[in-house]
N, C-alpha and C positions, 0 to 999 in steps of 0.2 A: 461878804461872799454870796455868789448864785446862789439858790438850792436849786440841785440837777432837776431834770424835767419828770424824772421819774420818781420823781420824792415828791412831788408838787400836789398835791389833792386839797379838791374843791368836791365840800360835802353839800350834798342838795336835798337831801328826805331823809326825817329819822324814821326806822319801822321799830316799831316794840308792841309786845304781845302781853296789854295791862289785864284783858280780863281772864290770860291763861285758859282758853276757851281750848278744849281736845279735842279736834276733828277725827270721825271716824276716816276720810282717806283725804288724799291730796293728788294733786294734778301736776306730772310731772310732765313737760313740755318735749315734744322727740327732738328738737333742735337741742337739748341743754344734755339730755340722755345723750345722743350720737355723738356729743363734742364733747363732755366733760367723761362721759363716763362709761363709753364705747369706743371712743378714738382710739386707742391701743389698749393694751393687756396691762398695764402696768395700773390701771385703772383697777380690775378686777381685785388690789390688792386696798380698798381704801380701808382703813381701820372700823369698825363698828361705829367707835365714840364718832369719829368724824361722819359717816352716815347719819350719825341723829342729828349733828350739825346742819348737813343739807335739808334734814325732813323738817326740821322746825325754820328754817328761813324757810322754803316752802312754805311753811303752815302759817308762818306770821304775816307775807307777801299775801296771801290767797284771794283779798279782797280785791287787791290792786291785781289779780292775772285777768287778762281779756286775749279774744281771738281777732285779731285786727279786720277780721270781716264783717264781723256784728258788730264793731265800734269805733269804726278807724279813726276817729276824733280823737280818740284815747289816745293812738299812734304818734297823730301830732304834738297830742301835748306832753308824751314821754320823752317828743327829740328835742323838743323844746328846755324841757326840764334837764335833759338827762345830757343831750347830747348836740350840744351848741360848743362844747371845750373839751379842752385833753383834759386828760385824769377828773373825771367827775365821778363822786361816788354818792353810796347812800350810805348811813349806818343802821346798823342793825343791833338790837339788845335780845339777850337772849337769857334763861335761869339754867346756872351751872348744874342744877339735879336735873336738866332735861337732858344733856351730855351724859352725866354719870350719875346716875341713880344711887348708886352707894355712897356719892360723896368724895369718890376720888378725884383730889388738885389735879392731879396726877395725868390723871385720863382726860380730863378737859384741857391744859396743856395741848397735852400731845397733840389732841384731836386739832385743835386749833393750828397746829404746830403746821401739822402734816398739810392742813388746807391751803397754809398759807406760803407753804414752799411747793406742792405739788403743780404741775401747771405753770411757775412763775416765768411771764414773760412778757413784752407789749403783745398788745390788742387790738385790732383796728378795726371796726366800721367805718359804716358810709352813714349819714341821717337822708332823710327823706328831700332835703337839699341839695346833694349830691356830695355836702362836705364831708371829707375824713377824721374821723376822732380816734383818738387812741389812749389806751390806758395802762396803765401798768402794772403786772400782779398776777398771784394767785387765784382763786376763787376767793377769798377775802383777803385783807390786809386791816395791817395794824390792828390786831386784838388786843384788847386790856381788861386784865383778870380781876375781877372785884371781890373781894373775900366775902364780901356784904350778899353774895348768891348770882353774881351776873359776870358774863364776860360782854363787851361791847364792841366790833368789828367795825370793818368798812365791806363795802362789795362793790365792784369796780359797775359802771354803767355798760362794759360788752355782757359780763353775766348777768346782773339785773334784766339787760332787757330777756336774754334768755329763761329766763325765769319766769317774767312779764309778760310777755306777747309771744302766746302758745298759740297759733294757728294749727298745730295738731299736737295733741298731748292723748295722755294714756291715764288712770286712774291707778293707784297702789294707795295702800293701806298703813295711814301713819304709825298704824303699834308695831309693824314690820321691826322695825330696826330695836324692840324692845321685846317682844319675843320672841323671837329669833335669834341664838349667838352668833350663828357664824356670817361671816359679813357675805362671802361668795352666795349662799343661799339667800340671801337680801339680793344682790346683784342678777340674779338670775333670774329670782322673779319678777326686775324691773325691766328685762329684757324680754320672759315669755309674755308681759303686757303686751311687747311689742307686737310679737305675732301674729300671723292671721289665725282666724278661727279654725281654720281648717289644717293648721300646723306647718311645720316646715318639716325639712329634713337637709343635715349639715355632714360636713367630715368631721372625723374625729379631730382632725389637724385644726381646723375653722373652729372648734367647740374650745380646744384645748386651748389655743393663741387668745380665743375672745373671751377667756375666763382666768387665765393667768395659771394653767393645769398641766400635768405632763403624763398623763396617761398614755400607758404604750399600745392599746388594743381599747375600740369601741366596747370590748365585755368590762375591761375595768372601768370605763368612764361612769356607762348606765350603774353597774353594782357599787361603783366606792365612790361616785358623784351624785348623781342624777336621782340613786335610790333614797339616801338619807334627804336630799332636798324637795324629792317631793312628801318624804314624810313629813318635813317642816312646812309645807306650806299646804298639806291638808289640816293639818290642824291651825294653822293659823292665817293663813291668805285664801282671802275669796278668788283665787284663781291657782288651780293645780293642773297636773300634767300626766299624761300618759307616755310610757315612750318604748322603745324597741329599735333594733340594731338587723344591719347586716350587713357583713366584710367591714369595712371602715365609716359607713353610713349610718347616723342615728336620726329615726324619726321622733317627733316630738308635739305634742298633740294636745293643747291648753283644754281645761273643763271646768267648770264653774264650780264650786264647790256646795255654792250654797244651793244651785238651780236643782238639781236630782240628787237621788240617792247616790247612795258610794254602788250598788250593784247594780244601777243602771247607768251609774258613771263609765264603770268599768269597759259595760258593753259597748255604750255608745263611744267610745274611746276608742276602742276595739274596732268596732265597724268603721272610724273614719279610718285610724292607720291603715286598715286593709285598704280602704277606697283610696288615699294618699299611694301608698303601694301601687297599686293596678294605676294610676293616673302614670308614678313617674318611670313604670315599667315599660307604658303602653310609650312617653317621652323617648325616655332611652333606646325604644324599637327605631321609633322613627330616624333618629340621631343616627343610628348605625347605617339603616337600611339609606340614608343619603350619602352618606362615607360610601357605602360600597359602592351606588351608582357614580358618585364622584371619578372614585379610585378605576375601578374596573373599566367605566367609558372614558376616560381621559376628559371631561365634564375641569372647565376654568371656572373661575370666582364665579366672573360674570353669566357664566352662562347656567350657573344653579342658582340664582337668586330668583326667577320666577318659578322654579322647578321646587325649591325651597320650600318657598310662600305657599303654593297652595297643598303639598306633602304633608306641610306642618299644620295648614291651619283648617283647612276644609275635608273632612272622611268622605264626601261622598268623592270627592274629587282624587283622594288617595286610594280609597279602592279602584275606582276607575283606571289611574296610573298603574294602579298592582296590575289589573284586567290584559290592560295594553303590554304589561314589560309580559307577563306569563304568554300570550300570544307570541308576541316579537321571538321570544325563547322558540318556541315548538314552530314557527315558522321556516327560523335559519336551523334548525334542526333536520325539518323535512327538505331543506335545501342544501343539507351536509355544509354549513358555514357556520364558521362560529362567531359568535352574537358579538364579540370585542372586534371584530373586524371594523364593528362602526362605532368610532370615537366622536366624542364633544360634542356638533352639533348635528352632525350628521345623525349620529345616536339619536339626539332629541327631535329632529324631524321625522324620524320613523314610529318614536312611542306615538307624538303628535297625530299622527296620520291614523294610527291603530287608535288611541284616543276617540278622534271624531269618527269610525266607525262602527266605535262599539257603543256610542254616546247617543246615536244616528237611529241606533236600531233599540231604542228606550222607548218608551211611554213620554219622556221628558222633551226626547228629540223627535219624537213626531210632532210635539204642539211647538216647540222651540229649536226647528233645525239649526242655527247659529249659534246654541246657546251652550256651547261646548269649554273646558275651560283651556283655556293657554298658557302653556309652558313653557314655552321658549318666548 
């Protein structure tokens, strides 16, 4: 009899970790982050035990991760190795006390369990040939439990090379998943990795979906979420969080732990939220104040896409447009007509017109008479 195509595996590298070497952090790739462990909410929920599973293939791989720009040779000879056939894996050997510290069957099991069902399904790349490879699974397969201190996996070649060739990855801290109990506050911190320095700011709806959370009001997320996980990762991750709410919006504001004190943490924490604040206040202004001229002039797609651009992207050229509409107002004022009499574009030839002669009568527009911008 066959054996079906998805039972078929062809092992091509063994990893094992002989001299049990402890890395203070690891290099978590954004391609393996967005897809395993970002893709939906149902992620948010991975068990702990099974997070130490990924930190230590992580840890054991580390020699073998490269960024395909510093070494694209490596690239070739991963598609070569890895991904010239369907179902090609590696195996992986791992010590059952780095799963469960206490010893428990129990919990490496599971941990195992959960990887190997989470996810399961084909896989498909392309190699660097153009061919399609496909593979079948979990994040690993076939586990086998060794009472002797080892369980020994497969790992399918679509996650290896995810794992592998990080052209952008993040830094976290392999005692994470050993200091820390709660698995969501590991997840979280793999995520403010992600962030810009200068922070984001989400709904509470976005926060709650992308953490597996049901929090009814931003005040519960920050206090019964947000609050114990950045206690956990000031004491144990070199990268913690400031953060702060408004209406359904939470800002969130990464700092270094180790870099400054905890009280000029705070400030400086303080100082960017407000500056994040005033940035997406000053955003929001804009965003309206083009609705209204949309709405109120009869203004089509096409005709606010260069009205848009420079609104959005140039102040000197947004105050100038304020200049002109504030005119255009107190003009058809002193001419008792009202300013929505002129729709679409007729509207935009008139700001235009007021435009170049307030642009004309500059410092700018005497050395550069032409040098006005356009809206229309």
């Amino acid at each position: 009899m066959a054996i079906p195509e998805k039972d078929l595996r062809l092992i091509r590298k063994k990893f094992e970790n002989k001299n049990e070497i402890i890395p203070e952090r690891i290099r978590l790739g954004n391609h393996f982050v967005d897809d395993f462990i970002f893709e939906d909410h149902e992620t948010a929920n991975i068990p702990i035990n099974a997070l130490r599973v990924i930190f230590n293939i992580i840890s054991i791989i580390s020699n073998e991760q490269f960024r395909p720009e510093d070494r694209p040779k490596q690239l070739s000879l991963f598609d070569e190795e890895f991904e010239t056939e369907n179902n090609t894996f590696a195996s992986i050997k791992i010590r059952n006390n780095k799963i469960s510290p206490s010893g428990s069957t129990k919990q490496v099991i599971d941990a195992y369990e959960f990887l190997t069902k989470f996810k399961m399904t084909w896989y498909k790349s392309v190699n660097s040939k153009g061919k399609e490879i496909k593979t079948f699974g979990g994040l690993i397969s076939t586990p086998s439990y060794d009472k002797r201190g080892y369980t020994t996996f497969l790992i399918s070649s679509y996650w290896l090379k995810k794992l592998l060739v990080i052209p952008e990855y993040n830094y976290v801290l392999y005692n994470l998943v050993y200091n820390i109990r709660n698995n969501k506050h590991i997840i979280f911190a793999i995520w403010l990795s992600k962030i810009p320095e200068n922070g984001t700011v989400l709904k509470l709806s976005t926060l709650n979906k992308k953490f597996g959370l049901n929090y009814k009001s931003a005040n519960d997320f920050c206090f019964k979420f947000l609050k114990p996980a950045r206690i956990s990762l000031n004491n144990y991750n070199n990268l913690s969080f400031n953060y702060k709410y408004r209406k359904d919006s939470i800002f969130i504001i990464p700092y270094n732990t180790k870099a400054i004190s905890d009280q000029n943490l705070s400030a400086n924490s303080r100082g960017q939220l407000e500056s994040r604040e005033v940035y997406l206040d000053q955003r929001e202004k804009i965003t309206r104040r083009l609705v209204y001229f949309r709405k109120r002039y009869g203004l089509q797609k096409h005709e606010m896409i260069q009205l848009t651009h420079q609104y959005k992207n140039i102040p000197q050229t947004r105050e100038l447009i304020e200049k002109a509409f504030i005119e255009f107002i107190k003009i058809n004022r002193l001419k008792g007509i009202k300013s929505t009499e002129f729709q679409g574009k007729v509207f935009l030839n008139e700001i235009q017109s007021l435009i170049i002669k307030i642009y004309q009568n500059t410092k700018m527009g005497e050395l550069i008479p032409n040098g006005y911008p356009i809206i229309i």
